[in-house]
DRENMARLUM-51088 format. One record per residue (C-alpha): residue number from 1; residue in three letters; x, y, z. Coordinates in steps of 0.25 Angstrom, whole numbers, always signed. Layout:
<r><n>NUM</n><res>ALA</res><u>X</u><v>Y</v><w>Z</w></r>
...
% end
This chain:
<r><n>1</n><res>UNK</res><u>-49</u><v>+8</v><w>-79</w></r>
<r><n>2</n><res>UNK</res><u>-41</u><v>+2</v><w>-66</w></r>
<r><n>3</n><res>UNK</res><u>-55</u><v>-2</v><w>-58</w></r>
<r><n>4</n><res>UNK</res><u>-53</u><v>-15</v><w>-51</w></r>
<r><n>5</n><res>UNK</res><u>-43</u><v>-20</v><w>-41</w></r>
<r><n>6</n><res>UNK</res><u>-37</u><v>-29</v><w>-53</w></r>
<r><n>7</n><res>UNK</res><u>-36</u><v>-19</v><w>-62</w></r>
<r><n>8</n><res>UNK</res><u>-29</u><v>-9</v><w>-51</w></r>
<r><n>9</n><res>UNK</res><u>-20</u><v>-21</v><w>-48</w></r>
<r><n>10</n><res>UNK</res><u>-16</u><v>-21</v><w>-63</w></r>
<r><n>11</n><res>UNK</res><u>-13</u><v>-8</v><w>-64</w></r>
<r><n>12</n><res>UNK</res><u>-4</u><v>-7</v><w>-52</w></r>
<r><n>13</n><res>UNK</res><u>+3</u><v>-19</v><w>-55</w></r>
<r><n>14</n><res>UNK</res><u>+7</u><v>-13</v><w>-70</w></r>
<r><n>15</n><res>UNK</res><u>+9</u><v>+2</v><w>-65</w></r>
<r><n>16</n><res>UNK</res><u>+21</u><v>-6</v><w>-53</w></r>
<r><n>17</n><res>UNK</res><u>+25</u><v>-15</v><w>-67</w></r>
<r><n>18</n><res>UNK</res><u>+39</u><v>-23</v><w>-62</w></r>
<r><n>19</n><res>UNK</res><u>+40</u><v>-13</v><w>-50</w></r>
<r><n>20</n><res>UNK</res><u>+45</u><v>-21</v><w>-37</w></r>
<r><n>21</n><res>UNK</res><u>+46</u><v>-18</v><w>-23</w></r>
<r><n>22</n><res>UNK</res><u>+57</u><v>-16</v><w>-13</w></r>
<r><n>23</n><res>UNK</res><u>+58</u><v>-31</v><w>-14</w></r>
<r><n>24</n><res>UNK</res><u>+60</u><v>-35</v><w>-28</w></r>
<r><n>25</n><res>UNK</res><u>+44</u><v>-38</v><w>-27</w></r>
<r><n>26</n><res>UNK</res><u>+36</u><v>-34</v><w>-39</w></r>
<r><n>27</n><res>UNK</res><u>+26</u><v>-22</v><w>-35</w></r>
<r><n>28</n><res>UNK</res><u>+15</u><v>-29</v><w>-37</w></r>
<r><n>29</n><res>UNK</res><u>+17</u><v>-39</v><w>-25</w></r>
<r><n>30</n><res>UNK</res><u>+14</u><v>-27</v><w>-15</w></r>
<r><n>31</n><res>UNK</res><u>+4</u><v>-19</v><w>-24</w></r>
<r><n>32</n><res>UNK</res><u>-4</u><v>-34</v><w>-22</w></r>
<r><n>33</n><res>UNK</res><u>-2</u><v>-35</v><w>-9</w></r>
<r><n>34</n><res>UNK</res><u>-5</u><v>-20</v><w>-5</w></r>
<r><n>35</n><res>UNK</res><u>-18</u><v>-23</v><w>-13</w></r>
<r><n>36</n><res>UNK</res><u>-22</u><v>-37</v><w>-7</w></r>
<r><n>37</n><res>UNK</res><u>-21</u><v>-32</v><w>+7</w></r>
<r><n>38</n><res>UNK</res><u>-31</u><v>-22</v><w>+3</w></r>
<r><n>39</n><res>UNK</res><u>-42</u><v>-29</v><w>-4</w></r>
<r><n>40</n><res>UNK</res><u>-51</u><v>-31</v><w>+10</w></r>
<r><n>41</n><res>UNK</res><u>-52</u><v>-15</v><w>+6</w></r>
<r><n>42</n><res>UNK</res><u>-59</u><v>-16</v><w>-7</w></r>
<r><n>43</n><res>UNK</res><u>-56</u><v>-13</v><w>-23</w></r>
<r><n>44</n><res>UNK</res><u>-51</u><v>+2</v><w>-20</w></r>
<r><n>45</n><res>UNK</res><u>-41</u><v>-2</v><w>-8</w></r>
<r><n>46</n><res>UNK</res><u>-35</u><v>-15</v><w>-15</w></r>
<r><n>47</n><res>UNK</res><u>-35</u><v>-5</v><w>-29</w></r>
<r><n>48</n><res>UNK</res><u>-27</u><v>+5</v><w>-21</w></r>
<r><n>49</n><res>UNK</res><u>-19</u><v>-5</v><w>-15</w></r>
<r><n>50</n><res>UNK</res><u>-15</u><v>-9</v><w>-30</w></r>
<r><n>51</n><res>UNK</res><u>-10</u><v>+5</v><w>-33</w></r>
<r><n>52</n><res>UNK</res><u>-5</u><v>+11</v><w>-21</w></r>
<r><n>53</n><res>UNK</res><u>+9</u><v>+13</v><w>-27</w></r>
<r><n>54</n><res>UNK</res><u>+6</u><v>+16</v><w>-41</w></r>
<r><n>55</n><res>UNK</res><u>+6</u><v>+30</v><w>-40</w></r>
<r><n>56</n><res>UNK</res><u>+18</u><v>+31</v><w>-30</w></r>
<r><n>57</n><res>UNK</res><u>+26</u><v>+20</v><w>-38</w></r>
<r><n>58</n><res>UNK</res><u>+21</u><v>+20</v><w>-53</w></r>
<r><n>59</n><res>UNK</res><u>+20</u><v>+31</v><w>-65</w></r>
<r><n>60</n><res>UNK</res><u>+4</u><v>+31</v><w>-61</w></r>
<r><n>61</n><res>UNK</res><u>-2</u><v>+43</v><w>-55</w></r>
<r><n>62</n><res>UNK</res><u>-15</u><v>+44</v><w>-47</w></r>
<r><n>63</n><res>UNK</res><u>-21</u><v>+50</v><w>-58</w></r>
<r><n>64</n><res>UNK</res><u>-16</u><v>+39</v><w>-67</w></r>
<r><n>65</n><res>UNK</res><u>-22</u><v>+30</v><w>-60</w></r>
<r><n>66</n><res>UNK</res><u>-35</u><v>+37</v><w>-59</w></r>
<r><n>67</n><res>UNK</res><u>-36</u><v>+39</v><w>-75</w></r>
<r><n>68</n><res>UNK</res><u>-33</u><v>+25</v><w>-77</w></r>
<r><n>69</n><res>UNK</res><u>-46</u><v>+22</v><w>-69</w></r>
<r><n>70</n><res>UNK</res><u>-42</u><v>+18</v><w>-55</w></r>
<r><n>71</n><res>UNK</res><u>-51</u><v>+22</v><w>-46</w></r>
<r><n>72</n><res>UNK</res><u>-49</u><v>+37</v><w>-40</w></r>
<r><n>73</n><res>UNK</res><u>-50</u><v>+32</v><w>-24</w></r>
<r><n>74</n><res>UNK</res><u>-40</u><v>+21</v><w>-28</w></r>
<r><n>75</n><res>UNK</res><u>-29</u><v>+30</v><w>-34</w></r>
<r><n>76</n><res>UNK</res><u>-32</u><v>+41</v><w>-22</w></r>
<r><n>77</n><res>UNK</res><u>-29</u><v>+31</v><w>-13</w></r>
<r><n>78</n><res>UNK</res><u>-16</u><v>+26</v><w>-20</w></r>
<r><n>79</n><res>UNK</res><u>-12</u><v>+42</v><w>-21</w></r>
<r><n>80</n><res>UNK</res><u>-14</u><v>+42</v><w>-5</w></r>
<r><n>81</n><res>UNK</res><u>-4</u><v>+30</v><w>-3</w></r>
<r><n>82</n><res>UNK</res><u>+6</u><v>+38</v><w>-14</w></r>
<r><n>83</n><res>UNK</res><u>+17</u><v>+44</v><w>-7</w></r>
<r><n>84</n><res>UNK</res><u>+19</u><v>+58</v><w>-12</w></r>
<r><n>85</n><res>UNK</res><u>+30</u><v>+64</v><w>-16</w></r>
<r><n>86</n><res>UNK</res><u>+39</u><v>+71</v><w>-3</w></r>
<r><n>87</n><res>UNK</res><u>+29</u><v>+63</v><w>+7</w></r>
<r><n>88</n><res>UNK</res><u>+33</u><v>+56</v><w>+18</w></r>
<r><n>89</n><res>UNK</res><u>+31</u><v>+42</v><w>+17</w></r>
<r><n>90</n><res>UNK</res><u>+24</u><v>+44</v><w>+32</w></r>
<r><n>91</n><res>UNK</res><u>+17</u><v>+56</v><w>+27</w></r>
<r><n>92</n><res>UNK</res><u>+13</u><v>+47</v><w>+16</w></r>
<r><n>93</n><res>UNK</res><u>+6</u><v>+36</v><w>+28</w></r>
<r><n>94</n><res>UNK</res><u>-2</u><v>+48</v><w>+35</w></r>
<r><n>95</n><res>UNK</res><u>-6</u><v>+52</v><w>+21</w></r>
<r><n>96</n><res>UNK</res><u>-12</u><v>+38</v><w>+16</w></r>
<r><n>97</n><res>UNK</res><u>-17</u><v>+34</v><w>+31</w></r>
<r><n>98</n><res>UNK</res><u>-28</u><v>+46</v><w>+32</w></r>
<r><n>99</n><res>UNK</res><u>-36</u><v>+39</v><w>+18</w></r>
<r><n>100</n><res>UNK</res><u>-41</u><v>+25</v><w>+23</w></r>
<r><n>101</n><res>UNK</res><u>-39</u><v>+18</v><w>+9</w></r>
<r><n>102</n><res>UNK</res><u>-25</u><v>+22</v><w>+8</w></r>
<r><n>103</n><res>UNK</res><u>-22</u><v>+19</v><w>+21</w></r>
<r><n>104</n><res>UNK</res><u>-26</u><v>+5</v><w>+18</w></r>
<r><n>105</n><res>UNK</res><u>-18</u><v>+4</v><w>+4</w></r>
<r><n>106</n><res>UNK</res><u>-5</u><v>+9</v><w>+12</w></r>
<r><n>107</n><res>UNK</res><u>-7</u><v>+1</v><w>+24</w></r>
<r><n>108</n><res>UNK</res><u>-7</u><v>-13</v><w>+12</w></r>
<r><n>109</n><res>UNK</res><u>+5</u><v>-5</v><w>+6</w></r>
<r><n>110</n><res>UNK</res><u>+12</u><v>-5</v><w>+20</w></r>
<r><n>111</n><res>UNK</res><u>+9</u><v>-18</v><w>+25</w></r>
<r><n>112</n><res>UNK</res><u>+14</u><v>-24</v><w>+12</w></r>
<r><n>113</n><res>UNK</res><u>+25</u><v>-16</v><w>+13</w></r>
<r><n>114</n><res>UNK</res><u>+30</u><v>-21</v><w>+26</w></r>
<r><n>115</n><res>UNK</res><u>+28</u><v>-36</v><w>+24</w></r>
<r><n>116</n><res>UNK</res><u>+40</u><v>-43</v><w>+30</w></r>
<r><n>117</n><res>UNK</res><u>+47</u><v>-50</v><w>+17</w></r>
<r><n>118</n><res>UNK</res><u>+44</u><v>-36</v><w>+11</w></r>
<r><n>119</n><res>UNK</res><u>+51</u><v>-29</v><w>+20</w></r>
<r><n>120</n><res>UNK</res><u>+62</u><v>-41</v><w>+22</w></r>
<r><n>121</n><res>UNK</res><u>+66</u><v>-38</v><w>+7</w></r>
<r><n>122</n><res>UNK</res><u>+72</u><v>-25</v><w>+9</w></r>
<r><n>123</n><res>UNK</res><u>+85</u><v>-25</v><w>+9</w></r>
<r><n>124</n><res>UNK</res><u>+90</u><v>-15</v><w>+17</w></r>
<r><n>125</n><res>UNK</res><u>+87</u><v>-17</v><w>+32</w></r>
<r><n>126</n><res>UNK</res><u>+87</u><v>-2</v><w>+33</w></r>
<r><n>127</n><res>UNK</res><u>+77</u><v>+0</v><w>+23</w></r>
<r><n>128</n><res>UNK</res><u>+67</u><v>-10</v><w>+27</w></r>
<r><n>129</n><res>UNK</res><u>+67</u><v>-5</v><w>+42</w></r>
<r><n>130</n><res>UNK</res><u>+65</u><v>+7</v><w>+35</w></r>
<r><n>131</n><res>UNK</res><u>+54</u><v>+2</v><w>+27</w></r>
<r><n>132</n><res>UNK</res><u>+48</u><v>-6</v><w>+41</w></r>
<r><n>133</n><res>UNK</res><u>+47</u><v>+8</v><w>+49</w></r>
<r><n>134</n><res>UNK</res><u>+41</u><v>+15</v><w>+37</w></r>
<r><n>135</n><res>UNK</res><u>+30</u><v>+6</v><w>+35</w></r>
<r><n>136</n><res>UNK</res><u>+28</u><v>+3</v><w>+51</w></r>
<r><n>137</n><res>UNK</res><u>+28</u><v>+19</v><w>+52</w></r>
<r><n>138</n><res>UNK</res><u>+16</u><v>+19</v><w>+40</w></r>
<r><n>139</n><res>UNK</res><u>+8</u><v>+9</v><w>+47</w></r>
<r><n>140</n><res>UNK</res><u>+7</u><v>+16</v><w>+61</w></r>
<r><n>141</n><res>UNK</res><u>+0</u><v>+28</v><w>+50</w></r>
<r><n>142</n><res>UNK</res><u>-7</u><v>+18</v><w>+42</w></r>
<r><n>143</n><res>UNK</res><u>-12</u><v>+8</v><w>+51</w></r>
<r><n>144</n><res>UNK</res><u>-21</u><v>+17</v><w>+61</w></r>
<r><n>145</n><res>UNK</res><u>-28</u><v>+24</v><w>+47</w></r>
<r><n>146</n><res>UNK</res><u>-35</u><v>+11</v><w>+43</w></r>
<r><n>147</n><res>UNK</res><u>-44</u><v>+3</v><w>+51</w></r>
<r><n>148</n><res>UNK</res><u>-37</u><v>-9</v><w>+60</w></r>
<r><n>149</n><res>UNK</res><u>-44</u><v>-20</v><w>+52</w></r>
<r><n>150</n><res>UNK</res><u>-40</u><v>-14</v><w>+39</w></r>
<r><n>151</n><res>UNK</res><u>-26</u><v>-13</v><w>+42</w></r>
<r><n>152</n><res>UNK</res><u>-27</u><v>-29</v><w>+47</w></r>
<r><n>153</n><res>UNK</res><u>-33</u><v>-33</v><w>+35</w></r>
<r><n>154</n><res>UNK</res><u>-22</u><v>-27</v><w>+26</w></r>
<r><n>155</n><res>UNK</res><u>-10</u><v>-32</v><w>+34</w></r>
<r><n>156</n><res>UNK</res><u>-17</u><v>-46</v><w>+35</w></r>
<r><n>157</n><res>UNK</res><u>-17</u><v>-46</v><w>+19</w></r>
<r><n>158</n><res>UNK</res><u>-2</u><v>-39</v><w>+17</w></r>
<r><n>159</n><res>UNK</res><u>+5</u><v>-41</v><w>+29</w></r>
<r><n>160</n><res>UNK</res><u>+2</u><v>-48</v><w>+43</w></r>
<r><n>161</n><res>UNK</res><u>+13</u><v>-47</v><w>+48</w></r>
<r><n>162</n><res>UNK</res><u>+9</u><v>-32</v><w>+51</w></r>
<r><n>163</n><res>UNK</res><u>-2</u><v>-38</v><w>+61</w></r>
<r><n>164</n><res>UNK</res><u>+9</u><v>-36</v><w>+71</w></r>
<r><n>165</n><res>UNK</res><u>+10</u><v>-21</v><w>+70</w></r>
<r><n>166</n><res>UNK</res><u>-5</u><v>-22</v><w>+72</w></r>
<r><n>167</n><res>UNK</res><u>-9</u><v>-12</v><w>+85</w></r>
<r><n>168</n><res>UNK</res><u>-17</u><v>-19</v><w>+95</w></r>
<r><n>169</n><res>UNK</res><u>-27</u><v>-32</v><w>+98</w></r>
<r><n>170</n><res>UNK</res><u>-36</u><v>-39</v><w>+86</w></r>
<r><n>171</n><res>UNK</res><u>-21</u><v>-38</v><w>+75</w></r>
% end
């Protein structure tokens, strides 16, 4: 049974095993981060957080991951921030922003995403203003599904530097 936030963070951290991002970082850097900024949100969200590109990135399946004992909400979420296969990565956004949780969960996955030395690793200067516009893009969908204060918290916890992009008085 996968019923605790601990036990969730295990679980994701061995299905990613020696996996590493677009920088050379091990997986589990952003898996943590995209969890941390989530925990103002409670077990479920911070659980979801944990997993929210197993099923996209790893041999586990949603269904996997429900017989293995993680909660159904939790892998329903993670299977809304799964992009399918043939969608759209914008088609993807509109997707995840109509369910409150997920929106949450893929706005923590953004904002990490996009932290400045993240994005100052790439390489290619072509790819990573490719990378900048896709995640600007998701965040003008993302942002408006999620109460103000919610989307604050998050990008205080992963990434201030996002405060800038913030619309109107009281950032």
């Amino acid at each position: 049974m996968f019923s605790t936030v601990e036990q969730v963070a295990m679980l994701a951290i061995g299905a990613h095993g020696e996996q590493v991002d677009k920088i050379g970082v091990p997986y589990r850097e952003h898996l943590r981060a995209v969890a941390e900024g989530l925990e103002p949100f409670g077990p479920l969200v911070v659980m979801a957080g944990w997993l929210h590109d197993t099923i996209e990135d790893t041999p586990w399946t949603a269904a996997g991951l429900r017989e293995a004992g993680v909660s159904a909400r939790v892998v329903a979420v993670v299977d809304l921030v799964t992009r399918r296969e043939g969608e759209s990565y914008e088609d993807m956004i509109t997707r995840v922003a109509a369910d409150p949780v997920a929106a949450l969960v893929k706005i923590a996955d953004n904002a990490h995403n996009c932290l400045p030395e993240r994005l100052a690793g790439i390489a290619s200067e072509p790819e990573r203003r490719r990378l900048e516009e896709r995640y600007r893009g998701a965040r003008r969908i993302l942002w408006p599904a999620a109460p103000g204060d919610s989307v604050r918290s998050i990008i205080s916890r992963v990434n201030p530097a996002l405060f800038a992009e913030l619309p109107g008085p009281g950032r």
